[in-house]
C-alpha positions as a printed Julia matrix, in Angstrom:
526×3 Matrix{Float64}:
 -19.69    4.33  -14.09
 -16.09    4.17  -13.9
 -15.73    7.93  -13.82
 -17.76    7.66  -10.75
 -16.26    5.21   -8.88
 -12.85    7.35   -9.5
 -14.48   10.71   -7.95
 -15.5     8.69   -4.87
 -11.8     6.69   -4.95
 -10.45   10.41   -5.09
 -12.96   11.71   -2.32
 -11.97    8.27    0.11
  -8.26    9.37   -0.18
  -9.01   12.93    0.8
 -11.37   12.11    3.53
  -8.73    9.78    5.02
  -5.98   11.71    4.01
  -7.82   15.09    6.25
  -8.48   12.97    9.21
  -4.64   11.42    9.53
  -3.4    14.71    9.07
  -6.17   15.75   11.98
  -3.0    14.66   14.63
  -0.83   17.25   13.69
  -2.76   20.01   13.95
  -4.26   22.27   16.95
  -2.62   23.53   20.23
  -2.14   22.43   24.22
  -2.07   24.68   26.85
  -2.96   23.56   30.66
  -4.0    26.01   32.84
  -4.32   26.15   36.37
  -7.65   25.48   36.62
  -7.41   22.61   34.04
  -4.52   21.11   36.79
  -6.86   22.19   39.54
  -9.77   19.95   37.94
  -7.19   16.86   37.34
  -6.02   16.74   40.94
  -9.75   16.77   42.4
 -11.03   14.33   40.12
  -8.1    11.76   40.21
  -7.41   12.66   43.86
  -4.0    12.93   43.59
  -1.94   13.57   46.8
   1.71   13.76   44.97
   2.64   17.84   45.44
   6.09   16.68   43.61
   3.58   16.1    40.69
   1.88   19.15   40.97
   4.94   21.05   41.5
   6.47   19.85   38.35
   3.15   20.28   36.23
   2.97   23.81   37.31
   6.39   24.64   36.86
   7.14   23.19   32.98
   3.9    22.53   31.45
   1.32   24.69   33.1
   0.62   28.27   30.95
   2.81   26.74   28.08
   1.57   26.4    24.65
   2.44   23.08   22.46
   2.06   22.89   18.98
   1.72   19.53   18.67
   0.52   16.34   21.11
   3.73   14.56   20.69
   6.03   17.03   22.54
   3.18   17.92   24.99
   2.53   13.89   25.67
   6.16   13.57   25.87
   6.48   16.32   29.03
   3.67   14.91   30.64
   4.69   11.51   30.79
   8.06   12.65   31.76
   6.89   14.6    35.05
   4.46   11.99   35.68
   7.36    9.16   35.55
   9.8    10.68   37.27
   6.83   11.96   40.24
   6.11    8.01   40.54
   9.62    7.18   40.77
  10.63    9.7    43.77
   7.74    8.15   45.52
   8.52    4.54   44.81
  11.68    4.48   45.58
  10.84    6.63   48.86
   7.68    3.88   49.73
   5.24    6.27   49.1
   2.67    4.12   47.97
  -0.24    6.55   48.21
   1.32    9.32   46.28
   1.56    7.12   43.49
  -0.13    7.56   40.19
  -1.25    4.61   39.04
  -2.56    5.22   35.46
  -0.62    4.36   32.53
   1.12    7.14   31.48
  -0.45    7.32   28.01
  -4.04    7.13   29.58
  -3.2     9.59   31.93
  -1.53   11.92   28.92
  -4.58   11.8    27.41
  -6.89   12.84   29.58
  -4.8    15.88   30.47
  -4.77   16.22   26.56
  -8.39   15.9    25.93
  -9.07   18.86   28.77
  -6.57   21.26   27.14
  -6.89   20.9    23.81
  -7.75   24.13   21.68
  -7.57   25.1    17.97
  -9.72   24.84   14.97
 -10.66   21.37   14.92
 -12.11   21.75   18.65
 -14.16   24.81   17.68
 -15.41   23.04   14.2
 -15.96   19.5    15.36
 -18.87   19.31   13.2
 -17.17   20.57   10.2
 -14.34   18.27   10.76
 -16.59   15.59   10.57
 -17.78   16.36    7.24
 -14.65   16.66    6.13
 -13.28   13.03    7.38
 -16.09   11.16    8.03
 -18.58   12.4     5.46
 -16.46   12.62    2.68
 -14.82    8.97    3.34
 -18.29    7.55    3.74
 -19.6     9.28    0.47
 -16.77    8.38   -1.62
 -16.26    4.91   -0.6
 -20.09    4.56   -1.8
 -19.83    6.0    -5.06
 -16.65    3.28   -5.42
 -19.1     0.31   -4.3
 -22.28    1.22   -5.58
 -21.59    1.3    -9.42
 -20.55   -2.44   -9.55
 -24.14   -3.51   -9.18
 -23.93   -2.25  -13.23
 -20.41   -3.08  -13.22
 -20.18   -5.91  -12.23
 -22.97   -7.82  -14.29
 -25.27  -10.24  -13.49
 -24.78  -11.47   -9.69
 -22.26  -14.47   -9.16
 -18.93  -14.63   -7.63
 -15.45  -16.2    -9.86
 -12.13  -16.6    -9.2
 -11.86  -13.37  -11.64
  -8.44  -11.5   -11.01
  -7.84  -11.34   -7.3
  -4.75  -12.75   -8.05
  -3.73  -10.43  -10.05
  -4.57   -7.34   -7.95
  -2.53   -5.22   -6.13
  -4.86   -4.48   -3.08
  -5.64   -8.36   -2.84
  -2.45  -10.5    -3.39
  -0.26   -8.36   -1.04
   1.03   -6.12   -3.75
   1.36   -2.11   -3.06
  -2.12   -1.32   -2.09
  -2.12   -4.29    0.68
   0.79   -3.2     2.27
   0.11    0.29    2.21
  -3.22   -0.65    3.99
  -1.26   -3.49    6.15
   0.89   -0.38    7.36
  -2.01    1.81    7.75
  -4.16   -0.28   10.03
  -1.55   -1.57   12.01
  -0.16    2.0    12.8
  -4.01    3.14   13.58
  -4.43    0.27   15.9
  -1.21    1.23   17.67
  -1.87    4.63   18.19
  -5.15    3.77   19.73
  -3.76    1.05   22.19
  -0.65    2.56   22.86
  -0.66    6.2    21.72
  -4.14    7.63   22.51
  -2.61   10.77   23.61
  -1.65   11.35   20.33
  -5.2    11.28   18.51
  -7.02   13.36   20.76
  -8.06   15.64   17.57
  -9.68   12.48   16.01
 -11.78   12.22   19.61
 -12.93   15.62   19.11
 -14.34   14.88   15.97
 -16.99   13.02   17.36
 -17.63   14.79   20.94
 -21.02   15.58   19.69
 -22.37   11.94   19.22
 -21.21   11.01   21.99
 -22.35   13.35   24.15
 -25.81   12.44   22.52
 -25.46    9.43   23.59
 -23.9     8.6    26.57
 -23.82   12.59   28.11
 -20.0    12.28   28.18
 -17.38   13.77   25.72
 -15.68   10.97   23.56
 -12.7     8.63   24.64
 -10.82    6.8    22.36
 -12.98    3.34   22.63
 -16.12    5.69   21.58
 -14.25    6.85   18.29
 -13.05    3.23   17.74
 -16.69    2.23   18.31
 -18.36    4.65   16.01
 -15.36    4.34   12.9
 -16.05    0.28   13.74
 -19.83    0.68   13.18
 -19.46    3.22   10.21
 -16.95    0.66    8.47
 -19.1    -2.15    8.78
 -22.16   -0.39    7.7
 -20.11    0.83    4.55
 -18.15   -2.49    3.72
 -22.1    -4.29    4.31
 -23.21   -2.31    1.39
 -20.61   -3.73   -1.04
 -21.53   -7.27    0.5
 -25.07   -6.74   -0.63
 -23.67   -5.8    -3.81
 -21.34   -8.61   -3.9
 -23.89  -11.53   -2.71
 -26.95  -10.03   -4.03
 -28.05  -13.55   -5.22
 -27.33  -15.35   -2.13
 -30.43  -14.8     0.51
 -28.11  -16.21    3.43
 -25.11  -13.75    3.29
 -27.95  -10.91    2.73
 -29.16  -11.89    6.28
 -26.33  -13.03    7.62
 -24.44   -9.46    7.2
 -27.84   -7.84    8.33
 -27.54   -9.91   11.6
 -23.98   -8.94   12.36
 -24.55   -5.47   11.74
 -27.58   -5.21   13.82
 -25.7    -6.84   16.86
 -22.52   -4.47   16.45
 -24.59   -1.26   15.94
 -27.26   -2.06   18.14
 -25.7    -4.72   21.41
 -21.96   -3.62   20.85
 -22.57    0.4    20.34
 -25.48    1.98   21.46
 -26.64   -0.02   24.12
 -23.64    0.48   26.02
 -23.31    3.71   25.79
 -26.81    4.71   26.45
 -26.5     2.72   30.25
 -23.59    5.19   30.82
 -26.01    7.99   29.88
 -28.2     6.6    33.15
 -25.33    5.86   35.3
 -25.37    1.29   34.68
 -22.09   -0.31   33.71
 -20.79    0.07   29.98
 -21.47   -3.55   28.62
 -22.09   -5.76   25.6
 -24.8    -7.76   26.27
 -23.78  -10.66   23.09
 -19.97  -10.5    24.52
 -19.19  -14.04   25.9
 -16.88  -15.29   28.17
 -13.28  -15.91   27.29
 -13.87  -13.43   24.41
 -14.67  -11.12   27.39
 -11.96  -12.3    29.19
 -11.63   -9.28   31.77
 -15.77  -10.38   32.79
 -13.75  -12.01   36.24
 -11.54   -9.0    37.15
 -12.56   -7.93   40.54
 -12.59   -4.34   39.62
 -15.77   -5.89   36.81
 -17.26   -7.98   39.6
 -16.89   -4.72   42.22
 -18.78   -2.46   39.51
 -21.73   -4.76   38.61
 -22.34   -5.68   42.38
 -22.29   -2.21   43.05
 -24.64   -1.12   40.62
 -27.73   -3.09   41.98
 -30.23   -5.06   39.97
 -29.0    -4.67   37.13
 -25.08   -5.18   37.74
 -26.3    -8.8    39.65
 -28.39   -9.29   35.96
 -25.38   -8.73   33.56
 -23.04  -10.99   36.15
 -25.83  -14.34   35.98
 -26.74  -13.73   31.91
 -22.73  -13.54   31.68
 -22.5   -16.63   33.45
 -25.17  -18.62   31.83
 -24.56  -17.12   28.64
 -20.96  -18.68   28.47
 -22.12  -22.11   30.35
 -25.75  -22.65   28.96
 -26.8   -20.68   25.77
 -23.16  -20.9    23.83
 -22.73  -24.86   23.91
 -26.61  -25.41   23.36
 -26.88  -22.99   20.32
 -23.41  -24.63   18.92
 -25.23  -28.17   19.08
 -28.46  -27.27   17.52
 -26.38  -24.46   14.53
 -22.88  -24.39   14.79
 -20.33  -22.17   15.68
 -21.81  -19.96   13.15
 -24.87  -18.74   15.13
 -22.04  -16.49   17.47
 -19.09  -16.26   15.03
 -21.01  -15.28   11.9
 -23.97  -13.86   12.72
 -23.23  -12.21   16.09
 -19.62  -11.35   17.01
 -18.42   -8.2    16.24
 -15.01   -9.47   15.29
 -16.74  -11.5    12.66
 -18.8    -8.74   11.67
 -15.53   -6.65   10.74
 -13.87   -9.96    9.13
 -16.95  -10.1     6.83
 -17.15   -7.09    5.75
 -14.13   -4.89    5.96
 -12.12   -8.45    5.61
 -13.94   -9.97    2.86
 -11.45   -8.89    0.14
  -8.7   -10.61    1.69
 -10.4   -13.85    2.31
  -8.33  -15.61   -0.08
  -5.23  -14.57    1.6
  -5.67  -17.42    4.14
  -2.97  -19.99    4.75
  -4.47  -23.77    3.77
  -1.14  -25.48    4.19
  -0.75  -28.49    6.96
   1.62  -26.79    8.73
  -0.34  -23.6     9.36
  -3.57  -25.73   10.34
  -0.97  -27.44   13.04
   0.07  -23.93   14.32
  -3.61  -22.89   14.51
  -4.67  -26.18   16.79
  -1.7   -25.44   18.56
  -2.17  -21.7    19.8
  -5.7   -21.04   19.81
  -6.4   -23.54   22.4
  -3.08  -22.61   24.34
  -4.96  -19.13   24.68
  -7.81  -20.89   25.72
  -6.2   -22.21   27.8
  -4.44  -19.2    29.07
  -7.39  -17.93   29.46
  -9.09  -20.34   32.13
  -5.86  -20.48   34.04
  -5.8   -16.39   34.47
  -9.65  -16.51   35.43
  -9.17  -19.5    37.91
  -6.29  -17.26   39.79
  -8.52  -14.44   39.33
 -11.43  -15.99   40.81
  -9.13  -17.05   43.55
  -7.78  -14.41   44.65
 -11.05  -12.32   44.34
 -12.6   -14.69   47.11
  -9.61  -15.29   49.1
  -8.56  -11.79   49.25
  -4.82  -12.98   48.36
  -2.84  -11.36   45.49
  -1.29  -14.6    44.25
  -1.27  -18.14   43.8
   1.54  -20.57   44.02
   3.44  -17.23   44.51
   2.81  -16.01   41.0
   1.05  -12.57   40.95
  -2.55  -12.55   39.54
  -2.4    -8.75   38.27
   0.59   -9.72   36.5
  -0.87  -12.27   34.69
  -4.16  -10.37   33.87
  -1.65   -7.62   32.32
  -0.15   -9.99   30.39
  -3.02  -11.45   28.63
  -4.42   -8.25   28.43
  -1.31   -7.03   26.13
  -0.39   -9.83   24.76
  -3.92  -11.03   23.58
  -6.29   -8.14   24.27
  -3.97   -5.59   22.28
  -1.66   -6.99   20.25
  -3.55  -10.1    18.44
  -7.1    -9.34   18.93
  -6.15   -5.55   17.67
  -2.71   -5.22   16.26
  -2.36   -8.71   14.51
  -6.25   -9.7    14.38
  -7.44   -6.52   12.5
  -4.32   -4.68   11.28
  -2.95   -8.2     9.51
  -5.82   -8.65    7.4
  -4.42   -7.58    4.1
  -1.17   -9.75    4.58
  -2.58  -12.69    6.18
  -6.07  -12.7     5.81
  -9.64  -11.88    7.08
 -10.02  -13.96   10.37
  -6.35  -14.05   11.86
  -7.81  -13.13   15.23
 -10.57  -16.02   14.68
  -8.27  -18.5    13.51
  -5.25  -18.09   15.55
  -6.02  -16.21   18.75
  -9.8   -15.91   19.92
 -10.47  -18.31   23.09
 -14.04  -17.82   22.67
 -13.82  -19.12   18.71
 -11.68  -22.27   20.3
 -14.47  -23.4    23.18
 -16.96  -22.99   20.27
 -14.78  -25.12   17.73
 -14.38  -28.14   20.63
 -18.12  -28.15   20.59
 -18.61  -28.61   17.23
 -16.26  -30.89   16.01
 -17.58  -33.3    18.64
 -20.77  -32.41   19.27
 -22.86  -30.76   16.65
 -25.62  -31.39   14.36
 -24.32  -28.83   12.16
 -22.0   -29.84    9.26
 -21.55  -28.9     5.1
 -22.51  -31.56    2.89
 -21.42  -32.2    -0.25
 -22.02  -33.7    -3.54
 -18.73  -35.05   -4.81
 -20.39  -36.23   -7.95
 -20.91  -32.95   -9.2
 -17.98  -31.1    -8.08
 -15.5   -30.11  -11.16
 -12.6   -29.24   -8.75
 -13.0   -25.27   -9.52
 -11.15  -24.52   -6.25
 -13.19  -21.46   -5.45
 -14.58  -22.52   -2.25
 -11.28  -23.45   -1.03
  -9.74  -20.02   -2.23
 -12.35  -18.18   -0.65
 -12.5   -20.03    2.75
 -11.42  -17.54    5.23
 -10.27  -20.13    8.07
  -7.59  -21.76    5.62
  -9.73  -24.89    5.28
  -9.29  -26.89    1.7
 -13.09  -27.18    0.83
 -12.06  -29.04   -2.54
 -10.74  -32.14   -1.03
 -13.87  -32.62    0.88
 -16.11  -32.0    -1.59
 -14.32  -34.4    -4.46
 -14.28  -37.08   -2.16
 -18.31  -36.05   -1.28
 -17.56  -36.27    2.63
 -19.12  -34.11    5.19
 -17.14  -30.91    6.51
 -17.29  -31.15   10.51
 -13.95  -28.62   11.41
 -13.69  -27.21   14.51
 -12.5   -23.87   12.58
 -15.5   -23.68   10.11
 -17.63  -20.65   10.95
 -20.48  -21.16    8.73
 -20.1   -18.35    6.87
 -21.1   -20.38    3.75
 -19.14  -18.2     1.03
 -17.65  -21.38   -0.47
 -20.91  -22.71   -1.13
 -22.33  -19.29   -2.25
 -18.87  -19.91   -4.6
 -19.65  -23.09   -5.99
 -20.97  -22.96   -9.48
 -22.23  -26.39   -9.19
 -24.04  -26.08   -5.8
 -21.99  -28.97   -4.4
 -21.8   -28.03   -1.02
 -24.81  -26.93    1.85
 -24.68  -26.01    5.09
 -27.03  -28.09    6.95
 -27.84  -28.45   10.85
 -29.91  -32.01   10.3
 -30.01  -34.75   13.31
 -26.51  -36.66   13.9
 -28.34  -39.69   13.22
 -27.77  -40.79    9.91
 -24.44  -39.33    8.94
 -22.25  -40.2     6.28
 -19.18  -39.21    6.99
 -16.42  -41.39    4.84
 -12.66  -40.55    5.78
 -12.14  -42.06    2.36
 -13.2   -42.33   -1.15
 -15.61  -44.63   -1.89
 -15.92  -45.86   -5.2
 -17.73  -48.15   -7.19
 -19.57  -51.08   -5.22
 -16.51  -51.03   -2.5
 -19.11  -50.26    0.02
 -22.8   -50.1     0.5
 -23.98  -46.51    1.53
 -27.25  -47.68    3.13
 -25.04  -50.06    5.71
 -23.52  -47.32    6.68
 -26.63  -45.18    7.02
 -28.51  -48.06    9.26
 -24.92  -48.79   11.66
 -26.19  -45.2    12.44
């Protein structure tokens, strides 16, 4: 078995190594009719543009997209300038440069990955995906009889920040920058998957479809070693069944298949602030404008964030959305899961965490109330602070950097649910919900508890199970997510996750011992 898992260690590392090295390969030449197209689909008006296209990129040949990127966002930066500085407002080209870049990048592309996309997929995709399962699968002999210990994580290079963990820190963080920041750069990697999505939605891939599809196809893989893992626990079976169906299903194909008939690209389990661009007017413009449905997707979006969240958060938890729903806590749980135990449980990190997820909560409601403002006053600003400004800012700060950057790329450093813990608005309104008004909670049994510490290793959102459960008081944290590893931990099964009626509670903030106190007073002051 072990030989195994090191042919499909070897095959990973060759599949990933192929598709990184995918970016420097293949050619860019724009022709005139590829200039020709650009112009009449963007409208553009600026002839100093198209004077400087044609003069030093047009009919030249690049060997590489960083050079070619680099002389297209040079012409297009100094073409905005002239006109800026000459008032020419409607010769301007408003794209961002490296969104612009890669559209011209995508069209004029050319070399052996664009003529074998499907081989190229085989050869990143298919290999990565059959290797990584020959790693997994043999540790259902492995491994030995189901159960999960506190049995040499520590001592692991890929899961106490050694080598391995910063290798992949680096990795992942220089992936999610490319994508945000760079996508004119991994153009090849779009081509690798033209043919899905033109399957799907009728339109060749962008970089948000190849993030979609490599987000579905890690989950899917990383949910097989998660059955594997928690074979013995029905409730992390179903729970990584849910969040796979709602990622594959509500966050990939859905979406893409109302592009194929012409309806606005959306996520139909996305709530408000998670979906914190759901107010921009441009949004708002698109789903009026597309009829029926558009008016549909704006009143579920509405009542979804208003009605459904707080009422399913009283009667389960936070859980129902964050761990059984939400995307980003479909990724934590399965491509996160070996760096659960990497979470910070000190005082001073559980301050930080109260501290700036509800600032960027609150961040959020401020930027939608201008938004909304402005939308139906027709101003561009309130108390003479610009509203696209601020939407810009969130959306880098926030949208990009945490969310993507820090959220995903941090997870071998910091942990599995950075992005949950510290930074996601939506995972903050939830939390206020259930810490004050919840029937869901984790009970314990202090008298049987023997102060393993395995459910407060593995607790992803830094909370220190242990204490709770030796002093046999109820867990009601605004941060819990229900994911219920610590008690699928517990070799004692001390602690259950239970959504039973408020009325009734024990919930000591103390230890009660002996005959101090009489548990059925406190159970009738209910």
């Amino acid at each position: 078995m072990k030989t195994i898992q090191n042919i499909g260690l070897a095959l990973f590392l060759v599949g990933l190594a192929i598709f990184t090295a995918l970016i420097f390969l293949g050619k860019y030449q724009v022709t005139p009719e590829n200039l020709d197209e650009l112009v009449n689909n963007k409208g553009i008006k600026s002839e100093l543009f198209i004077n400087s296209m044609t003069t030093n990129i047009v009919g030249k040949t690049f060997s590489n997209p960083f050079s070619f990127s680099s002389e297209v966002r040079t012409v297009l930066e100094s073409a905005n300038e002239m006109h800026k500085n000459n008032s020419e407002w409607d010769k301007v080209i408003w794209d961002k440069p490296h969104s612009f870049s890669y559209q011209i990048a995508k069209q004029s592309g050319s070399g052996l990955i664009k003529e074998n996309k499907g081989l190229f997929w085989w050869l990143t995709f298919g290999i990565g995906i059959l290797g990584a399962l020959m790693y997994i699968i043999p540790n259902v002999v492995i491994k030995g009889p189901p159960g999960i210990k506190n049995n040499g994580i520590w001592f692991n290079t890929a899961t106490n920040r050694g080598w391995i963990g910063w290798f992949a820190f680096i990795f992942l963080v220089g992936f999610y920058l490319l994508l945000y920041f760079r996508p004119d750069y991994i153009v090849n990697w779009t081509y690798v998957v033209d043919p899905i999505s033109k399957n799907l939605s009728g339109n060749l891939a962008s970089q948000w479809f190849l993030y979609g599809f490599l987000y579905c196809t890690v989950m899917t893989v990383m949910a097989v070693r998660m059955y594997i893992k928690y074979r013995h626990n029905k409730y992390q079976i179903l729970r990584t069944t849910s969040v796979l169906f709602f990622q594959i299903i509500f966050a990939f194909l859905i979406p893409e298949i109302l592009v194929r008939f012409e309806k606005p690209w959306y996520d139909f389990k996305n709530a408000f602030p998670l979906d914190y661009d759901f107010f921009f007017s441009w949004n708002l413009d698109q789903l009026i404008a597309s009829g029926g449905l558009g008016l549909f997707i704006l009143v579920w979006g509405v009542v979804l964030t208003l009605v459904i969240v707080p009422v399913m958060v009283y009667f389960f938890g936070k859980r129902w959305y964050c761990s059984w729903v939400c995307g980003c806590g479909g990724l934590a749980e399965t491509l996160g899961d070996p760096y659960r135990q990497l979470s910070d449980k000190s005082l001073i990190a559980w301050k930080f965490e109260r501290w700036i997820v509800h600032g960027v909560l609150v961040f959020a409601i401020i930027m939608t109330g201008f938004t909304l403002y402005t939308y139906f006053s027709g101003t561009d600003a309130v108390l003479g602070i610009k509203t696209q400004s601020i939407q810009d800012m969130y959306g880098f700060l926030i949208g990009s950097i945490f969310a993507g950057v820090i959220g995903t790329g941090f997870y071998p450093i910091f942990g599995n649910r950075v992005w949950c813990r510290f930074g996601c608005p939506l995972a903050a309104y939830l939390g206020i919900v259930q810490r004050f008004k919840s029937r869901f909670r984790i009970t314990t049994n202090g008298g049987q508890c023997i102060s393993c510490g395995n459910c407060s290793t593995y607790c992803e959102q830094g909370i220190d199970v242990r204490a709770y459960a030796q002093k046999g008081e109820n867990i009601v944290r605004s941060s819990c997510v229900g994911c219920g590893i610590c008690s699928a931990v517990c070799p004692r099964g001390v602690l259950k996750l239970e959504n039973g009626p408020e009325k009734g509670r024990i919930n000591p903030t103390e230890i009660l011992l002996g005959n101090d106190v009489d548990l059925m007073d406190l159970v009738n002051q209910k």
